[in-house]
N, C-alpha and C positions, 0 to 999 in steps of 0.2 A: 803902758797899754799900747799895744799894736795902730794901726791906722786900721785895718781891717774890723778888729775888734769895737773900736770907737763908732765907726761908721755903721755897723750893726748894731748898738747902741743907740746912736739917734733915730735911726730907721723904725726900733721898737717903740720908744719913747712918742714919738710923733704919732704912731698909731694909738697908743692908749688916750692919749689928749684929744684924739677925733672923738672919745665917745664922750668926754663930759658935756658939752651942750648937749644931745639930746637927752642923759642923765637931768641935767637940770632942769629943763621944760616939763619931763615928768614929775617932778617934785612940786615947781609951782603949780601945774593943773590939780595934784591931790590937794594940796593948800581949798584951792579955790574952791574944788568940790566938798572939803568936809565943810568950809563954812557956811555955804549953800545950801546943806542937806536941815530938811526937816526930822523934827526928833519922832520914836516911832512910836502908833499909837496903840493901847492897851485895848484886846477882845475881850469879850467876857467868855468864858467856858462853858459852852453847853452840851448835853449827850446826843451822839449820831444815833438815829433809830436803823435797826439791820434791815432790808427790804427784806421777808420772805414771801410765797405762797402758803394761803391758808383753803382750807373748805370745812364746810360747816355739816358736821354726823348729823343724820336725820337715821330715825328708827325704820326700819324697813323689814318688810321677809325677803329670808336667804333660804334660794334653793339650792342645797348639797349637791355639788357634782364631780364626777371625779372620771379621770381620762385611765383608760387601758388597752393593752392593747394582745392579738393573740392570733392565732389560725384558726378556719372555717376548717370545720371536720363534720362529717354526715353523722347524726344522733343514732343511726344503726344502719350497720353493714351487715351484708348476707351474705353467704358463702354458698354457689350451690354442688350439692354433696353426692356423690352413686352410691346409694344403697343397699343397689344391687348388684350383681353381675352381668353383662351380656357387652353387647354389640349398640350403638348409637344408632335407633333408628334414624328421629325426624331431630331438625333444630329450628326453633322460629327464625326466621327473618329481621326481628329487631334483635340477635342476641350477635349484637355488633359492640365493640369502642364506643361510649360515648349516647349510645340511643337510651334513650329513655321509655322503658315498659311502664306498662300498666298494672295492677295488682290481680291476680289470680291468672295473669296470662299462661296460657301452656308454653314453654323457655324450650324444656329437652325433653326426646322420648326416649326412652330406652329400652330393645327389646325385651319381651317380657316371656317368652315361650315356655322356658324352662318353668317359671312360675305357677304359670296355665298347669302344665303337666302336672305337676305336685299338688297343686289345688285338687285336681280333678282325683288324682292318686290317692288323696288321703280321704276327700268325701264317698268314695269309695269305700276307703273301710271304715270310714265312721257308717257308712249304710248298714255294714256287714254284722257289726257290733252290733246294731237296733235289733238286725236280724235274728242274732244267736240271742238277743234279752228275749224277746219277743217267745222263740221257740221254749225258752226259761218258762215264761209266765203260761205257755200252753201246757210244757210239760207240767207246771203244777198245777193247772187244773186237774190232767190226768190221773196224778198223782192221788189227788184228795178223791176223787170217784174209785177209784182202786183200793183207799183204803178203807173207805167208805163201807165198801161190798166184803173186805175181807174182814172187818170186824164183823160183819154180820155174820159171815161162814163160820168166823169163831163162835158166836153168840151158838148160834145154830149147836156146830160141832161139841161145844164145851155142857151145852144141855144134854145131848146126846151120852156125852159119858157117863154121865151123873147117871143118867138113867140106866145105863148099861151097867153101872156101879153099884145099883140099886138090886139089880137081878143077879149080879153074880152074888150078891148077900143071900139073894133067896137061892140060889143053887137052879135058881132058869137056866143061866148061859151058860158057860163056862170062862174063864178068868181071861182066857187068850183071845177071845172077842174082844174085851175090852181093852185088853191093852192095846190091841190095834186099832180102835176109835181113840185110847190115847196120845198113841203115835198123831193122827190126824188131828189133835187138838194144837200139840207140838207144832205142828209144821204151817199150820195157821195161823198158829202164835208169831213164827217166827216171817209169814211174808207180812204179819202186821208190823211188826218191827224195822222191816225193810223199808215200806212206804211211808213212816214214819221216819228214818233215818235219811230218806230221798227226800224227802218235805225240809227237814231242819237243814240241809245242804244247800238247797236253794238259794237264800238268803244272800249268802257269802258270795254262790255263783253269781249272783246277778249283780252282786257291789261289784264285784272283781269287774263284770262287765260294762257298769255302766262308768267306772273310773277310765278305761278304756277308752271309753267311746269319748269321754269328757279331755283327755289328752288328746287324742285322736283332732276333735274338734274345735282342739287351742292351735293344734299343728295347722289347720284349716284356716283359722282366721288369722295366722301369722301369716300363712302363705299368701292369701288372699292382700293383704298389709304388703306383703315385699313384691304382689303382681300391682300394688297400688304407688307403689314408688316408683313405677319403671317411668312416672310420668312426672317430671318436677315444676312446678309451676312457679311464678313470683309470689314469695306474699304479701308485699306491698308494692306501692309505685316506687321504682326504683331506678338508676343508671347506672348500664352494664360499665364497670372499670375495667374487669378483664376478661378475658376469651381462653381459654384452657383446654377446649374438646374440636374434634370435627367429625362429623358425618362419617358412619360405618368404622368407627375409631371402638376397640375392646374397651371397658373399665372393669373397672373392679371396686368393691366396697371404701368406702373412706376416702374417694381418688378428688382429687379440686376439682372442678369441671369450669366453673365461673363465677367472678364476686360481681356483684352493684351491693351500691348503698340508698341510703331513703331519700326520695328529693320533697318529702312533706315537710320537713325539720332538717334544719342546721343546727348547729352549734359552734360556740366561741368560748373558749376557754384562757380568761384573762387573767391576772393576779396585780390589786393593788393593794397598798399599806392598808395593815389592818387598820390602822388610827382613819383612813380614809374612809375605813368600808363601815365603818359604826357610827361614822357621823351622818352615812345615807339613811339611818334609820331614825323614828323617834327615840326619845330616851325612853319613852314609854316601852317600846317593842325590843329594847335591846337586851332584856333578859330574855326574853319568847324569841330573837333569833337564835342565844348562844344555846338553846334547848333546842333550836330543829338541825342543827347541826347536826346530832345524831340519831334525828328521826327524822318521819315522814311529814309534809308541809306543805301547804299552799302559800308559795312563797308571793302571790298575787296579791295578799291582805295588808303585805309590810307597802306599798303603793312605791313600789320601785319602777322607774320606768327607764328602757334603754333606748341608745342607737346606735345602730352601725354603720359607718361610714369607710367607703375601698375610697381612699384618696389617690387619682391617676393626674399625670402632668395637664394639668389646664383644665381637670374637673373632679370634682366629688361624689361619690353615689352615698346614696345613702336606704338604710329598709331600717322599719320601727322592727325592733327585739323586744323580749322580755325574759327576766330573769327568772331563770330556769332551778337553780340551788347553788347551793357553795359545796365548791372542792371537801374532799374528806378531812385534808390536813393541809398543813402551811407547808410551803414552800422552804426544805431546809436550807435554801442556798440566803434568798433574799425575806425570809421572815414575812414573807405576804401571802395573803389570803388567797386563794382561787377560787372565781365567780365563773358559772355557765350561765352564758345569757343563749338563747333559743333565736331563731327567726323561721315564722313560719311560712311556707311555700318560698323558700328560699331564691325558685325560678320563676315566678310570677311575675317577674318583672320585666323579664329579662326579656330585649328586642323592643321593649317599648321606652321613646326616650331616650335609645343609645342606649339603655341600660345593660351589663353585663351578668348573667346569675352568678349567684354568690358560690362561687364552684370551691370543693376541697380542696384546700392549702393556701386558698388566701390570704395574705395577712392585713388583719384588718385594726381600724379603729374603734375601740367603745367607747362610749360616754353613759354614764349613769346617772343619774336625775332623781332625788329624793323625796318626801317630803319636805316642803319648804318649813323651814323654823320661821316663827312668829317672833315680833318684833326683836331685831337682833342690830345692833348697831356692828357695823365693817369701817375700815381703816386698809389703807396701801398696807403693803408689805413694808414698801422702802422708808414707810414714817415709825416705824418703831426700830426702835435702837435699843437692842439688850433689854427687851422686856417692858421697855415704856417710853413713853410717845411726848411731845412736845408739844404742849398748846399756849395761847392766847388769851389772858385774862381780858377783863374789862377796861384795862389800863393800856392792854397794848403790850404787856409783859411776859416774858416769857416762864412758864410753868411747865416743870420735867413732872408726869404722872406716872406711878406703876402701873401694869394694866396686865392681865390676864387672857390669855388667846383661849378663845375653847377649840377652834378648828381654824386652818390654813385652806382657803381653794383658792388656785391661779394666784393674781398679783395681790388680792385682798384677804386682810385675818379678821376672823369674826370675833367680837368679844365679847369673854364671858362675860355673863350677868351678873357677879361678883364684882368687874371692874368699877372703880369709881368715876367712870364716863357718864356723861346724859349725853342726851339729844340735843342739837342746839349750840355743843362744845366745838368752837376754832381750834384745828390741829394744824402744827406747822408742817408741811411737803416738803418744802427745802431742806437739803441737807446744812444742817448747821455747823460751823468749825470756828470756833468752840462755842460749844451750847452753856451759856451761865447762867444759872436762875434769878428770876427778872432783870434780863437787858431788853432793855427798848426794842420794840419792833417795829416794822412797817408793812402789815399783815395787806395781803392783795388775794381776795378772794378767786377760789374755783369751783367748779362746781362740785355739788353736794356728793356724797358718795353713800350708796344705798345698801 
């Protein structure tokens, strides 16, 4: 071995030798501590109880309510329409953007001249027609006095032959006397005939005339009708939306001139789950709603009440509604019902309070309000888990119960009367992980839930 290699050798050697003293002072401290240590002592095993929140069902009534939501649209719009022809005389003063008219107000005039003329034109000849019946019913008087007299001339005449008829037997006259008193019998005969044929002619004359005159006097009251339209008025209180016409402007039949809508009634046209909309009724009335569906209803009697509410940054308005009918049909996209809830005098409010009128195309909130169900026990939402709930025996233990919802509102499920809940029953709030039937509890009461 080298001198290099030797001397790196004891250099190593020397270093490992440094560490057995403190090596060995650790060995006697453990000595010293296990003889010292006391032996350990036996617990008994007892069960931890879980803390949860509990609250205790009490029977209460639930009022059914249910949130929707929709646009304010006017319950009827009017269109105002030219019916006639002419030239725009006058136009009111409120038939602006925005103003609100009154009902029968005069809105547009329209000139009516042409009208006037035709009226007058046709009572005219309905005069004329009275006139020629009129001259009808003299002529038959005439008629009957003429033939009156000409019977008699016959009477007369027709004796006269006879007698003459008489003498030429005896050879008095001669033959050609007579035949010329028969001539004159003939001729008598025949203007009776005439005045008789003039009489039965009549009849017809005068239907023919007075159909005439009865057209004539349909043309008169139509005319009269279209000199009656040249003036359109509102027919309810209404708010002009738009403006279509101006002063000394031509129209013509069918032409827009100007819409408002009604400001006595609004409407809201919402759509919630049908399972919503039939819990707002009694079960009693739920067959007599799905039968006014397709009829006519005072839907007042089902005791529905609404509200609407325009919720704006930093306030909420609100007007009492009421339910007006249900939509014809569901809603093909989302399976929900559509409800019209009404609000009447829609502007009444409006300026009082800051209040804003419930003006077209709003979008607003409803809430609908049912009768309340008699005693009905509720529970959170968040305490039922797949259909049943978690309570608190008398012991403190926990008990998993099925339970049946009959309806959902907001955080709370009401339950049916089938469930085997009472009043009085601790149900666990807490979420449990893992829920084992009867582990020990530490039940801390909340309050009751109604």
């Amino acid at each position: 071995m080298s001198a290099a290699k030797r001397k790196h050798w004891k250099a190593s050697l020397g270093k490992k030798l440094l560490l057995l003293p403190p090596i060995a002072v650790g060995v006697i401290v453990l000595v010293v501590l296990a003889r010292g240590r006391a032996k350990p002592t036996r617990v008994a095993e007892h069960e931890l109880a879980r803390p949860v929140r509990v609250l205790t069902l009490e029977v209460g009534d639930v009022v059914p309510r249910a949130i929707a939501y929709g646009t304010v649209k006017p319950s009827k719009t009017w269109v105002a329409t030219a019916e006639i022809s002419g030239r725009i005389l006058e136009l009111s003063a409120l038939l602006r953007e925005g103003e609100i008219v009154p009902a029968g107000h005069d809105l547009i005039r329209i000139d009516d001249a042409d009208q006037k003329l035709e009226v007058a034109r046709l009572q005219a000849e309905a005069e004329g027609l009275q006139v020629r019946i009129d001259k009808l019913d003299l002529s038959k008087t005439n008629y009957l006095a003429l033939l009156d007299v000409d019977r008699r001339s016959l009477e007369l005449a027709e004796a006269e032959w006879n007698r003459l008829r008489g003498l030429v037997e005896n050879k008095t006259i001669s033959l050609a006397e007579a035949d010329a008193q028969g001539r004159q019998v003939l001729a008598q005969r025949a203007a009776v005939v005439k005045h008789e044929n003039a009489l039965r002619l009549l009849p017809s004359e005068r239907a023919q005339l007075e159909a005439q005159k009865k057209a004539t006097v349909a043309k008169v009251n139509m005319a009269q009708r279209a000199e009656a339209r040249a003036l359109i008025k509102t027919p309810f209180a209404c708010r002009i939306e738009k403006v279509d016409v101006e002063r000394t402007q031509p129209v013509r039949p069918g032409q827009e001139l100007a819409v408002a809508f009604d400001v006595a009634v609004a409407e809201i046209e919402a759509r919630i789950a049908l399972q919503q909309a039939s819990h707002l009724f009694r079960p009693s009335d739920r067959e007599a709603v799905v039968g006014a569906m397709s009829g006519r209803v005072d839907w007042s009697r089902f005791g529905i009440e609404a509200s609407v509410r325009l919720r704006l940054p930093g306030r909420t308005y609100e007007w009492e509604g009421r339910f007006a009918r249900a939509a014809p049909s569901l809603s093909a996209l989302t399976r929900a019902v559509g409800i019209v809830i009404a609000v009447d005098r829609p502007f009444g409010k409006a300026g009082r309070e800051g209040y804003p009128p419930l003006l077209k195309g709003m979008f607003v909130e409803v809430e609908l309000r049912g009768p309340a169900h008699k005693d009905k026990l509720s529970v959170p939402r968040a305490a039922i888990h797949q259909g049943r709930i978690y309570t608190v025996d008398a012991e403190d233990r926990l008990r998993i119960v099925p339970v049946e919802i009959e309806f959902v509102q907001g955080r709370d499920a009401v339950l049916s009367s089938s469930s085997s809940v009472e009043a009085g029953t601790r149900i666990v709030v807490t979420d449990l992980i893992p829920a084992i039937e009867g582990m020990l509890l530490a039940p801390q009461a909340e309050a009751a839930a109604q």
